[in-house]
C-alpha positions as CSV (number, residue, x, y, z in Angstrom):
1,X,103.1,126.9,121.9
2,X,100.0,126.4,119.6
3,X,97.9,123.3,120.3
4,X,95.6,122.9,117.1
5,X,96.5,121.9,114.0
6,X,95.7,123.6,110.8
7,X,93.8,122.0,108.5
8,X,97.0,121.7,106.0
9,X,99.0,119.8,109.1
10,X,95.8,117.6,109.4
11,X,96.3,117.0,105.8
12,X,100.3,116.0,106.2
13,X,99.5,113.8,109.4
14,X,97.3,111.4,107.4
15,X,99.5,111.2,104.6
16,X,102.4,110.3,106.8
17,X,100.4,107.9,108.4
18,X,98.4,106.5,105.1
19,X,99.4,102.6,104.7
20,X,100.3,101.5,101.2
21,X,96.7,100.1,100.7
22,X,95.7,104.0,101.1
23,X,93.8,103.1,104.5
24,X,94.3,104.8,108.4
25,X,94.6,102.7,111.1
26,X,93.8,104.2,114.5
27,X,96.9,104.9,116.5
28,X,95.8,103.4,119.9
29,X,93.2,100.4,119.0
30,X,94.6,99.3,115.4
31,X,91.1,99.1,114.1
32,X,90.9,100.5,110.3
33,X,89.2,104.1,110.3
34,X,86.1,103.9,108.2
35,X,85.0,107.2,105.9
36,X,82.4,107.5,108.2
37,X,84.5,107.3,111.3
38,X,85.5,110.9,113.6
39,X,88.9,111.2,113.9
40,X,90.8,113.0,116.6
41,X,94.8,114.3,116.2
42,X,96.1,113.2,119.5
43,X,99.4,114.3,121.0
44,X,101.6,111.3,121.5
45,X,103.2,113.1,124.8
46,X,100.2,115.0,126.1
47,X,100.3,119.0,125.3
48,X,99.7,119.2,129.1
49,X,102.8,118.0,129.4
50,X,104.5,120.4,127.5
51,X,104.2,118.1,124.2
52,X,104.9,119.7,121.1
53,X,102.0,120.7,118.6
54,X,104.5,118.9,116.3
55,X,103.3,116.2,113.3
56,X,105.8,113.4,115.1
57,X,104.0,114.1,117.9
58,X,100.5,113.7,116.6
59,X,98.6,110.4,115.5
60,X,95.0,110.3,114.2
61,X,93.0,108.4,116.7
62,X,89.1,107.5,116.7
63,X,87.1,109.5,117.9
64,X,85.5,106.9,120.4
65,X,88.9,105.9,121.1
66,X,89.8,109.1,122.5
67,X,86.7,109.2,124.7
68,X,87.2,106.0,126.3
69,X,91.0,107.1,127.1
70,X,89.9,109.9,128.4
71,X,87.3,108.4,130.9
72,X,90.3,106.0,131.4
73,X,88.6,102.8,130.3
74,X,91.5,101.6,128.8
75,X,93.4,99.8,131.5
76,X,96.5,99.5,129.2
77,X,97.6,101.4,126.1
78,X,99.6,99.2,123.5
79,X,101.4,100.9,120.8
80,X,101.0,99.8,117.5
């Protein structure tokens, strides 16, 4: 089971993810992700836990998102 994506699958995940105004909106906070902005393609069911390197199972996340779920300052994930 593979747990990167290509570039290409990178490519496909923010299309599928694109609003009609052409913008991304991070998966976990909602805020709008700037050109400026790292991004992150986070598993939706954790590849530790045998989630699939699959694009439903991937949303693009910001960067200092990520970090902050990681260190588990988030005391409560809402899905957008």
């Amino acid at each position: 089971m593979k747990r990167q994506l290509s570039e290409i699958e990178k490519k496909q995940v923010q299309m599928q993810q694109q609003l009609k105004d052409g913008s991304l909106k991070c998966f976990i906070s909602g805020e709008v992700i700037g050109v400026n902005d790292e991004v992150e393609y986070d598993h939706i069911l954790a590849f530790a836990k045998q989630g699939d390197t699959d694009l439903s199972n991937i949303r693009i996340v910001k960067k200092n998102i990520i970090v902050e779920k990681k260190t588990n300052h988030f005391m409560k994930f809402e899905i957008i």
